[in-house]
C-alpha positions as a Markdown table, in Angstrom:
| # | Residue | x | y | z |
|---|---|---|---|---|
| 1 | Unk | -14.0 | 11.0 | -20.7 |
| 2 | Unk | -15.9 | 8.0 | -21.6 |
| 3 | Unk | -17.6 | 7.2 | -24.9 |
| 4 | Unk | -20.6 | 6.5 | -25.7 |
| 5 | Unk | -21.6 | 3.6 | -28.5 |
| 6 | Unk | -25.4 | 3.6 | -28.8 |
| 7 | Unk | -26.7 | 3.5 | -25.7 |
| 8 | Unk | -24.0 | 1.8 | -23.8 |
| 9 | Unk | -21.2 | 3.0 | -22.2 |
| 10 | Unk | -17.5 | 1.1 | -23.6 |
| 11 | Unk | -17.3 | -0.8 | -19.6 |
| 12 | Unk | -13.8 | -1.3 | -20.8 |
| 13 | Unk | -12.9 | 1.8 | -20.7 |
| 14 | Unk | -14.0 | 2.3 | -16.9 |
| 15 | Unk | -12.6 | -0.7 | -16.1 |
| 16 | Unk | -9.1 | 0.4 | -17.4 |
| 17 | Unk | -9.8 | 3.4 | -15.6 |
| 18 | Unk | -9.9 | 1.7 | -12.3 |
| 19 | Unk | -6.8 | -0.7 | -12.9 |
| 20 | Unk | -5.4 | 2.5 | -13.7 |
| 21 | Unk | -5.9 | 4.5 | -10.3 |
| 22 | Unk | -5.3 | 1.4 | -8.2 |
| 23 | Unk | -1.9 | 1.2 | -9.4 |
| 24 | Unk | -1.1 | 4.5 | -9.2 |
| 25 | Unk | -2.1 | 4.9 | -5.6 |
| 26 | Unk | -0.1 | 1.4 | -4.7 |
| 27 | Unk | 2.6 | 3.4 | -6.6 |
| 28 | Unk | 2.3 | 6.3 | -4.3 |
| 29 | Unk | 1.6 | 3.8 | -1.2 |
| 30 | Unk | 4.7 | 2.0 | -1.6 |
| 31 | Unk | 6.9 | 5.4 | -2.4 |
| 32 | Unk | 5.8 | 6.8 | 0.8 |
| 33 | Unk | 6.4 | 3.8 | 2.7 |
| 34 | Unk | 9.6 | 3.5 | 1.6 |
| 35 | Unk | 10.7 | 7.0 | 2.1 |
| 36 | Unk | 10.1 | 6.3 | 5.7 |
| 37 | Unk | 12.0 | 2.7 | 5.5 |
| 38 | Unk | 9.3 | 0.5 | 6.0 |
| 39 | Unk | 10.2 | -1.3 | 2.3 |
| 40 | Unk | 7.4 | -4.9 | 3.6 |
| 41 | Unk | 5.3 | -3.6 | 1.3 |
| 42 | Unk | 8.5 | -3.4 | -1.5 |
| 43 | Unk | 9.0 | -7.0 | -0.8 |
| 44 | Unk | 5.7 | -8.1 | -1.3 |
| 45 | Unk | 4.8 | -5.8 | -4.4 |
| 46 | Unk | 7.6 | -8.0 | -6.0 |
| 47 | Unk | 5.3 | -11.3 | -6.0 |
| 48 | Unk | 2.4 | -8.9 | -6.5 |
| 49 | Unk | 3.7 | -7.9 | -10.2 |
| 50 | Unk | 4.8 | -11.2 | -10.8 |
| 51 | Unk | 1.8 | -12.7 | -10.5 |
| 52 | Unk | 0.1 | -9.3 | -12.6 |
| 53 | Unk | 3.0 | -9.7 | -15.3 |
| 54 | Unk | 2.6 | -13.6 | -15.8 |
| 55 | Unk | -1.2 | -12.8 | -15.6 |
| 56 | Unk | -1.2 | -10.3 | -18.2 |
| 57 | Unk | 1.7 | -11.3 | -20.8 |
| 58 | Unk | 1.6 | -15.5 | -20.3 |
| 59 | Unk | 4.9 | -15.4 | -18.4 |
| 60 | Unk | 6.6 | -17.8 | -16.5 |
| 61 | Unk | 7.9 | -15.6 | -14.1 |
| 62 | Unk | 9.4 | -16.6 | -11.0 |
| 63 | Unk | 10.6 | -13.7 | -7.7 |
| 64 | Unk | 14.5 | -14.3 | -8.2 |
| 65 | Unk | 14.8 | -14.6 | -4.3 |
| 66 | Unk | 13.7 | -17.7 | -5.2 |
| 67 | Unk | 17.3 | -18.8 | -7.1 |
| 68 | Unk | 19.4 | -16.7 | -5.1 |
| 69 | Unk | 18.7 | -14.5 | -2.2 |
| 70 | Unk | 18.6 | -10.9 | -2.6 |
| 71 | Unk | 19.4 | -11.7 | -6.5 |
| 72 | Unk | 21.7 | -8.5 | -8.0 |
| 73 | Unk | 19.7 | -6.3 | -10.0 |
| 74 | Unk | 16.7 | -8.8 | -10.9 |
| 75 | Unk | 13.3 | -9.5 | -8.7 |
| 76 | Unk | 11.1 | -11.3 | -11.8 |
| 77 | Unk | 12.8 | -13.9 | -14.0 |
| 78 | Unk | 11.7 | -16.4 | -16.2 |
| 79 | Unk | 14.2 | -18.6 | -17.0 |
| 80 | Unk | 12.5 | -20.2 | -20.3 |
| 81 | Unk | 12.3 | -17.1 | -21.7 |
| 82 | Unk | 15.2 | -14.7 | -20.2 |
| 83 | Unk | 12.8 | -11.9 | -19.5 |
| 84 | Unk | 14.0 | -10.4 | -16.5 |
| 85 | Unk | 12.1 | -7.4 | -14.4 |
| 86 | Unk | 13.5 | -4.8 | -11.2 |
| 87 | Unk | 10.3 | -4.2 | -8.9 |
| 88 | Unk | 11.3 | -0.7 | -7.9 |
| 89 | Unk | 9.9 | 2.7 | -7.0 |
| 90 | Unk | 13.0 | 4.6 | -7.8 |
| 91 | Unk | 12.6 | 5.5 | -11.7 |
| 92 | Unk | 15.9 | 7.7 | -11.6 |
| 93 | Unk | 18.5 | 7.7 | -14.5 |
| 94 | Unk | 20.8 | 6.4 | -11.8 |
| 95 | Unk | 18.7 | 3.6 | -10.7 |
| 96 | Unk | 18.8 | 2.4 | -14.0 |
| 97 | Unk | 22.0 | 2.9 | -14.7 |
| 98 | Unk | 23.6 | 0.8 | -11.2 |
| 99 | Unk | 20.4 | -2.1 | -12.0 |
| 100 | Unk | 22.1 | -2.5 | -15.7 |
| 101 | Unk | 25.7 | -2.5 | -14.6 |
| 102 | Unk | 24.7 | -4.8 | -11.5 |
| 103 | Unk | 22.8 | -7.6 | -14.1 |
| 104 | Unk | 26.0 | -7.6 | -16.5 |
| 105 | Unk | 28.3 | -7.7 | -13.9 |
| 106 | Unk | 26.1 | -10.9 | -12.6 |
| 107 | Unk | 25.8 | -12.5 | -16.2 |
| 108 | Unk | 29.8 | -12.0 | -16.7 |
């Protein structure tokens, strides 16, 4: 619903609104293309929400493939900071169980 101060409408508001559906239908874009194995648009979200993340939050963030190809567990990293992201559409208990044990077997 959007609110109303005065005579003007919060533009904010709508313009989270928008952010907000894109994303979720790039979400539901790159789900169904990778259900069906065609994971180019995986690959490219990855520099996609780099450039959003270090955008939004000042990061430094660099696409891991960058240090190491096909880095284990990691796809963002800024190496100032340690901040470390997985670009995936797999939100599963499991997923995040094998990308933790894969980054700790990598920093031991």
């Amino acid at each position: 619903m959007l609110r109303w101060y005065g005579d003007i409408m919060l533009k904010d508001e709508i313009r989270i609104k928008f952010i907000n559906e894109k994303l979720a239908q790039l979400k539901t874009y790159i789900k169904l293309n990778s259900h069906i194995n065609l994971n180019d648009i995986c690959v490219v979200s990855e520099d996609f929400f780099c450039k959003l993340l270090n955008s939004i939050f000042g990061y430094k963030l660099i696409n891991a493939n960058v240090l190491e190809n096909n880095f284990k567990g990691i796809d963002l990293i800024d190496t100032n900071t340690k901040i470390v992201f997985q670009i995936t559409v797999d939100d599963s208990a499991d997923k995040i169980q094998t990308t933790i044990n894969k980054f700790q077997m990598k920093l031991s």
